[in-house]
C-alpha positions, 0 to 999 in steps of 0.5 A: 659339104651342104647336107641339105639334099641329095643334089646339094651333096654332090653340087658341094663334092669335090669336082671330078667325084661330082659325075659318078655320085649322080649315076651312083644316085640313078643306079641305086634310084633305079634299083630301090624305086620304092625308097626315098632319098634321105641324108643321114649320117651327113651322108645321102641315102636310100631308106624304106621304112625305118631303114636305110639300104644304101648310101653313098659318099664323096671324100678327098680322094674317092667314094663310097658305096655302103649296103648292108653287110650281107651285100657285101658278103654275098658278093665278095667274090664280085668285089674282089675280082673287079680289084675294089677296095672292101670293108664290111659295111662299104666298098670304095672306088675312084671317079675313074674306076667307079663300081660297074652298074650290074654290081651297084644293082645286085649290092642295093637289091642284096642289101634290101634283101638281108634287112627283109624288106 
């Protein structure tokens, strides 16, 4: 997949992922209007300062959504009763079972939280 931007990301994701990461991209954009879109870790990213806050990324098979450990951690209980699938630094859905609003904005605002910024 093209690294180059954001909009090129999701442009080279595959085709039924390619809806969800753009309202993934507003929702995080939304909740973190101060940060700026970078691409790092060949994957596209929201980062304030030297940090990065969240970032998301398109796979075979689904997506992911990657905070900072306490994000998840907080909202563990959240995660588990929508039946998502966690690990410590990400949470992975499915084009047809994407991560509802609410919980995208309380992980990246968690996420901003735990890194102090």
């Amino acid at each position: 997949m093209s690294k180059a931007s954001h909009d090129a990301y999701i442009a080279a994701a595959p085709e039924q992922f390619r809806a969800v990461l753009g309202q993934l991209r507003a929702q995080l954009s939304r909740a973190l209007p101060d940060a700026r879109e970078v691409i790092k870790y060949d994957m596209p990213g929201f980062q304030i300062g030297e940090t990065i806050i969240a970032g998301y990324a398109a796979f075979s098979k689904q997506c992911g959504l990657y905070v900072d450990p306490g994000a998840i951690a907080a909202h563990a209980d959240e995660i588990a009763s929508l039946t998502l699938k966690a690990s410590k630094t990400g949470i992975t859905f499915s084009a047809s079972k994407p991560i509802p609003a609410e919980l995208v904005e309380k992980l990246a605002v968690s996420s901003r939280s735990k890194n102090g910024l």
